[in-house]
C-alpha positions in Angstrom: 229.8 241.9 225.0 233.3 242.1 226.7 235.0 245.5 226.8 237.9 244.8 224.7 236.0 243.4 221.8 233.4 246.5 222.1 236.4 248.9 221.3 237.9 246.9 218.7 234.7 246.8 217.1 234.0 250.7 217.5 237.3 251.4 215.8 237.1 248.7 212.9 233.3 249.5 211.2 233.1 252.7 210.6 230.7 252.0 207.6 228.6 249.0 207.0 225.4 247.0 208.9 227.2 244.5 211.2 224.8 242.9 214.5 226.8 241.0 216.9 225.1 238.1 219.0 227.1 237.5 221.9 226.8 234.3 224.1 224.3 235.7 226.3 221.7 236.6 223.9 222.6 240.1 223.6 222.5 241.9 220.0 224.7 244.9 219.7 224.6 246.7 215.9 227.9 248.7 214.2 228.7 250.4 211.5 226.5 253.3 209.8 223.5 251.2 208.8 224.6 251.4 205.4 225.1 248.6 202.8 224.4 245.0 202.6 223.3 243.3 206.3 225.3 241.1 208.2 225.1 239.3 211.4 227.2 236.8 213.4 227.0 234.8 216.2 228.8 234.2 219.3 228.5 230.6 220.2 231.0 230.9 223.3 232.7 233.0 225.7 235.7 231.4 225.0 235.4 232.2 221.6 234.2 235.8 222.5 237.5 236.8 224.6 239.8 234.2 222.1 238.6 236.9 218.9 239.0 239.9 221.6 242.7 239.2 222.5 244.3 238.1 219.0 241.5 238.6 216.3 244.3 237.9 213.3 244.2 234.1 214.9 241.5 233.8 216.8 238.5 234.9 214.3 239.5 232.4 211.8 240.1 229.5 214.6 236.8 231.0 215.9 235.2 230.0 212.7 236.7 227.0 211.8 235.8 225.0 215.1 232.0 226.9 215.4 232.6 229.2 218.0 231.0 232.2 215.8 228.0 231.3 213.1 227.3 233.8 209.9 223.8 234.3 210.9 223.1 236.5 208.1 225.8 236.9 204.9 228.3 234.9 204.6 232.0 235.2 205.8 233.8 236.6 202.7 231.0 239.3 202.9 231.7 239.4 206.6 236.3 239.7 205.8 235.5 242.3 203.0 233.0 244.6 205.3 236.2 245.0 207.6 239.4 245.1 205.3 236.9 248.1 203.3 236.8 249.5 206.7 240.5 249.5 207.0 241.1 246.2 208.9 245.5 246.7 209.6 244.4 250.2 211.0 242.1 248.3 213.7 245.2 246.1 214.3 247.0 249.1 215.8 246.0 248.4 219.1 248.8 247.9 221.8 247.6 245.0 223.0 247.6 243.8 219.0 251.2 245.5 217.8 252.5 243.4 221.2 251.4 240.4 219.5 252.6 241.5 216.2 256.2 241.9 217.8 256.4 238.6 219.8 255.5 237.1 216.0 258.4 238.7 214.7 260.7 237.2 217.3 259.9 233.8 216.7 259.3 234.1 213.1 262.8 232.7 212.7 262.2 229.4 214.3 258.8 229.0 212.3 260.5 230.1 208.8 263.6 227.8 209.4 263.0 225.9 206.4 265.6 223.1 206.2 265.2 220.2 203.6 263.1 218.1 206.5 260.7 220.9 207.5 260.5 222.2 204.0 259.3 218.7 203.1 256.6 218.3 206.3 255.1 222.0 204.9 254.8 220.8 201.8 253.2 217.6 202.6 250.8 219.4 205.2 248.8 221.4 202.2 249.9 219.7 198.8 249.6 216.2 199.6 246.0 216.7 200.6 243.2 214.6 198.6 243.5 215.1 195.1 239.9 215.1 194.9 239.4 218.2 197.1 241.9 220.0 194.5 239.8 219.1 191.4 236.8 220.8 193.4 237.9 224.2 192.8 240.5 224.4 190.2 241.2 224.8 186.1 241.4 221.6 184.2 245.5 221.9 184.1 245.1 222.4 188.1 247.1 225.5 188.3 247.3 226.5 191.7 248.7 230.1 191.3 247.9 233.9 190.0 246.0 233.2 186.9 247.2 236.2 184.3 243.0 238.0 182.8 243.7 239.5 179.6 239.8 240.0 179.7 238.4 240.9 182.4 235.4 238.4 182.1 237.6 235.1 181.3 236.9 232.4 182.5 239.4 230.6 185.6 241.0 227.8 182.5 241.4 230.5 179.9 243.4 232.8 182.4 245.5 230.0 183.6 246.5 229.1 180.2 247.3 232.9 179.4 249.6 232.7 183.0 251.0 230.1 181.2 251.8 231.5 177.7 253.1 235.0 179.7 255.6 233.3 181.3 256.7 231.1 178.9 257.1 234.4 176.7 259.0 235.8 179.3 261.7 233.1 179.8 262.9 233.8 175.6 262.7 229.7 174.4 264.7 231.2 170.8 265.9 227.8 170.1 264.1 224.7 170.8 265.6 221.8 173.3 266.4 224.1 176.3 267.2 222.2 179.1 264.6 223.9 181.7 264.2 223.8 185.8 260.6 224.1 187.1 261.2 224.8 190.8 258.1 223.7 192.7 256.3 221.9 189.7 253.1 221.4 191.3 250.9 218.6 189.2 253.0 219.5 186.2 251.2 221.8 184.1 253.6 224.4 183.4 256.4 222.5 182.5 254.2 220.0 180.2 253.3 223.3 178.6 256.8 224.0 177.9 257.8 220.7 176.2 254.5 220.9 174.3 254.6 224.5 173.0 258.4 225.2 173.0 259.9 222.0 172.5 261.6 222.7 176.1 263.7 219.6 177.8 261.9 219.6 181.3 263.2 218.8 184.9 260.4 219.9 187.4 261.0 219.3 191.3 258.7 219.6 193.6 258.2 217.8 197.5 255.0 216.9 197.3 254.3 212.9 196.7 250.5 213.6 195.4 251.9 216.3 192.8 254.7 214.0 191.9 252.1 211.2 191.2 249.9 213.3 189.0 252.9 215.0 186.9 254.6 212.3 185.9 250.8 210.5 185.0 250.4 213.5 182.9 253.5 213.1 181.1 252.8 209.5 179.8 249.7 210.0 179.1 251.0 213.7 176.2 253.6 211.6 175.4 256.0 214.0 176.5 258.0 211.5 178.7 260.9 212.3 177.1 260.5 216.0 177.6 259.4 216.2 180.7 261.0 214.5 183.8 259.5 215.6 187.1 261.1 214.5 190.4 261.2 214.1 194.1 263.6 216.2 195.2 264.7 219.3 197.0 265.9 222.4 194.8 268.8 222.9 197.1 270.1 219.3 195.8 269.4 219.6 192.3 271.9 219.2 189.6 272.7 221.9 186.3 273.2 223.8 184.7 270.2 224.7 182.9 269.3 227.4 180.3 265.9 228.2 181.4 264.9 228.6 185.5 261.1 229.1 186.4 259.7 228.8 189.6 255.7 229.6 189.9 254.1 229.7 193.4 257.2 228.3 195.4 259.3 231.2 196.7 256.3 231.6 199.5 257.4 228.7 201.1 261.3 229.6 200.8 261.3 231.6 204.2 263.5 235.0 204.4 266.2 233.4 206.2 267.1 231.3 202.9 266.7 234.0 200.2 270.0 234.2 199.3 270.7 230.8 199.5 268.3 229.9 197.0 269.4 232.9 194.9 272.8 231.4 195.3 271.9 228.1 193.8 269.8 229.5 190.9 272.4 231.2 189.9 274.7 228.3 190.1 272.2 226.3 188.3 271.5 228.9 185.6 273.9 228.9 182.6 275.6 231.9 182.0 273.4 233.0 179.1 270.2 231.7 180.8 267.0 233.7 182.0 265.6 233.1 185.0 261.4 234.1 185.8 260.4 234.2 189.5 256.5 233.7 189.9 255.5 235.1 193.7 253.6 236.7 195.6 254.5 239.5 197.9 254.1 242.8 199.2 253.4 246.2 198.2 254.5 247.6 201.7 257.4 247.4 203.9 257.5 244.0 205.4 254.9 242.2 207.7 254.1 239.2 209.7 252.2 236.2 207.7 248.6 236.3 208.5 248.5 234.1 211.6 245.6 231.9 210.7 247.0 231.2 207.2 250.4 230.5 208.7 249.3 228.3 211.2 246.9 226.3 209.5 247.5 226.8 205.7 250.7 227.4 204.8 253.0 226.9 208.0 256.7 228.5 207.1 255.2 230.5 204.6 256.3 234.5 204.0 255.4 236.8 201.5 258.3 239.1 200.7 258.2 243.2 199.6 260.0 243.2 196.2 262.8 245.3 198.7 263.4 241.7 200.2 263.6 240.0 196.7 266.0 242.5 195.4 268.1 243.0 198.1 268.7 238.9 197.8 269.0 239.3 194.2 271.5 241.5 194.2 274.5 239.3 196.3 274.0 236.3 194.5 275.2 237.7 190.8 271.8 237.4 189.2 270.7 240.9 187.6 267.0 241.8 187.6 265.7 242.3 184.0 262.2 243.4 184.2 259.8 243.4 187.2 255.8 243.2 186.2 253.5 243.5 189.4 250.2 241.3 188.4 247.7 243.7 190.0 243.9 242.2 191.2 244.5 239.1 188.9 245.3 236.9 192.2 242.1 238.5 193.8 240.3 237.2 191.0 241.4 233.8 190.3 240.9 233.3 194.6 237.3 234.9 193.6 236.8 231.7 191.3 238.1 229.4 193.3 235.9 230.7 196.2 232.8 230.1 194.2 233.4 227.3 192.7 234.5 225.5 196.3 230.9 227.0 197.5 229.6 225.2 194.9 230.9 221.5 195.6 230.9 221.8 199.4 229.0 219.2 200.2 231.7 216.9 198.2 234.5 218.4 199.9 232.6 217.5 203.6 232.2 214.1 201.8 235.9 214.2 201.8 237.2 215.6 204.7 234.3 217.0 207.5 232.7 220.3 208.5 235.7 221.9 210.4 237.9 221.5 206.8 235.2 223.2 205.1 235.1 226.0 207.5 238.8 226.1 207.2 238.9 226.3 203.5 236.0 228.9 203.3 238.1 231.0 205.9 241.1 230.5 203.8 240.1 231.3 200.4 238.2 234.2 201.8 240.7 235.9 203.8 243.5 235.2 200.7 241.1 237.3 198.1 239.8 240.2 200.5 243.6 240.5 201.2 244.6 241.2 197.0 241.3 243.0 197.1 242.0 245.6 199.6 245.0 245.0 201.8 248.5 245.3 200.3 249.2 241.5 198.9 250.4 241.5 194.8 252.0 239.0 192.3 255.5 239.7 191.6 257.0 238.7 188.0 260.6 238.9 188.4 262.8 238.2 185.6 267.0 237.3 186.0 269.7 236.9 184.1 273.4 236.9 184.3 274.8 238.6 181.3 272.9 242.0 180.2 273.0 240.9 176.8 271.0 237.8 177.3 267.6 239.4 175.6 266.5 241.5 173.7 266.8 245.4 174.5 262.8 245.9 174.1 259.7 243.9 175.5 258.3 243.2 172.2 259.4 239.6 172.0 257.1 239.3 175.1 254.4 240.0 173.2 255.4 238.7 169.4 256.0 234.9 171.0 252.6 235.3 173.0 250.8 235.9 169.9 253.2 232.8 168.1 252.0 230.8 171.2 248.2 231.1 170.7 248.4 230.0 167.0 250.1 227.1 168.5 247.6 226.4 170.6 244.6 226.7 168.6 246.8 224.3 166.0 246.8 222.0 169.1 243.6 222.5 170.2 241.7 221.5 166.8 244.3 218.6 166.3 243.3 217.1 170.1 239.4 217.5 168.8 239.8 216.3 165.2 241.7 213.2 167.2 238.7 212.9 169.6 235.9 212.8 166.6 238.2 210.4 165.0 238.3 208.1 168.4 234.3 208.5 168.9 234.0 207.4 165.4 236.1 204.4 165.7 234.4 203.4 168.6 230.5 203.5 167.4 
């Protein structure tokens, strides 16, 4: 094994049963002998020196194209072995805080996230086959921080409690709000909102696929009316509106544009509307995006330190009304989605090929260790304009989440009394 990768190795596995193959045959063994075993393979000198040099790229590229093999384990066991060890201390190698610097200096030009390259981002991940997003997610497809209540719910029941928690949050006291979903996705949220709250719904979003599905979804709850969901940028979108949300989207915003999209919320925003931001960020001081994620993932993506929220917050006239930090729920919804794409792998090869699957194992893998033991969080930001705008206490939170589940179950048992009534018909 090459030099360089010997010392990183030393330094990284203090604990654990790791054997290395490298290309010539060789086995080396690390950690203290302890825990489950693990062995990888590998398959290239290339890939050797590639994984030496820049392991926050070249491990996960590495992986992806078969230059390394799981031998024994698999490579979430392989991610959480090292980030227990203390993976960001391993990165503090010169050679590795160079890299991290000559990141930072171009980190402008990859985050410059105009209306054009905003829309190629999106359409790189979100306009993927909607059949590979059905492999791994709830029913209502929510791709986001699911909220656990219980600590054993299931992936649908959590998303629907994400759902009722924000919707709580944004105060619907009077029905027909007119209601901005920034970044819709395939529409769940806001059809929950014109369902539940009898909310007057414009989502955006830049994703065709999404697009499709929303406005399918609409039709077919007959909450057409209710629920309008568009092509279009948020930076060209029209107000005001009483209720803002925006779930999953300010990743893709890019720090150079914080205050510009602060800006326009607030223009959009009425002057006795609330506002929920739905992100996820840091619980440190700032850092680069992880390199592989960035580069194959989510290119222009950033995840923010609620300094870097706040600090945008603060010049665009918005005032922060309550900040809730969703701890470990995002590194359990990834843990379902990670098992449930393990699962139906052989259907998402059918799909796409071996390399994707590698790709999206990597992925998914690296995104949970990262809320499991790095510093990555969900942020639940909540903005006004007027102090006065809600209620001096949190209980509403809670009263119009408990409102919300009776409406729910009422819903629920109507849909399935309807669906007897339709089986019945037909026989």
């Amino acid at each position: 094994m090459n030099r360089i990768l010997s010392t990183y190795l030393t330094h990284l596995f203090r604990f654990g049963n790791l054997t290395v193959t490298d290309p010539d045959g060789t086995t080396s063994r690390w950690g203290d002998g302890t825990g489950k075993p693990l062995h990888i393979r590998f398959n290239s000198k290339a890939a050797e020196w590639g994984v030496a040099i820049n392991p926050g790229l070249k491990f996960g590229e590495a992986y992806m194209n078969g230059g390394v093999d799981m031998v024994e384990g698999s490579i979430f066991d392989l991610l959480s072995l090292a980030f227990r060890n203390g993976g960001n201390d391993a990165t503090s190698e010169p050679w590795m805080r160079a890299i991290g610097r000559m990141r930072l200096l171009y980190r402008r030009y990859i985050q410059n996230n105009t209306p054009q390259r905003a829309r190629a981002n999106v359409h790189h991940h979100y306009d993927l086959s909607s059949q590979l997003y059905d492999l791994f997610l709830d029913t209502d497809r929510q791709y986001s921080c699911a909220y656990f209540e219980e600590p054993n719910a299931s992936l649908d029941r959590a998303q629907l409690a994400k759902k009722r928690h924000i919707a709580a949050k944004l105060f619907f006291d009077r029905p027909d709000l007119r209601t901005l979903d920034v970044g819709c996705g395939w529409g769940g949220l806001g059809l929950y909102l014109a369902q539940h709250l009898n909310a007057k719904v414009t989502g955006v979003t830049l994703s065709d696929e999404q697009l499709a599905i929303a406005q399918r979804r609409a039709v077919d709850a007959g909450l057409a009316e209710r629920a309008d969901f568009r092509l279009e940028d948020y930076r060209d979108t029209q107000g005001p509106f009483d209720r803002i949300v925006s779930v999953g989207m300010f990743e893709h915003v890019g720090l150079d544009f914080y205050e510009d999209y602060f800006g326009q919320c607030a223009r959009l925003l009425d002057d006795d509307g609330v506002m929920l931001l739905h992100t996820i960020g840091r619980i440190e001081e700032p850092a680069n995006t992880n390199a592989f994620i960035g580069k194959y993932i989510f290119p222009g993506g950033y995840l923010p330190s609620l300094s870097q929220v706040t600090k945008a917050t603060e010049r665009s006239g918005l005032i922060v009304t309550d900040v809730e930090i969703l701890r470990l729920h995002y590194a359990e919804t990834l843990r379902h989605w990670r098992e449930r794409f393990e699962a139906r792998r052989e259907e998402a090869k059918a799909i796409y090929d071996e390399r994707f699957c590698r790709m999206w194992e990597f992925y998914l893998a690296a995104s949970e260790t990262a809320f499991r033991w790095q510093d990555l969080v969900v942020f639940q930001v909540q903005l006004t304009k007027k102090l006065e705008s809600l209620p001096i206490t949190r209980d509403y939170i809670y009263e119009t989440e408990t409102r919300l589940r009776q409406k729910e179950q009422a819903a629920s048992r109507t849909e399935g009394l309807e669906s007897w009534r339709d089986r019945n018909a037909a026989e």
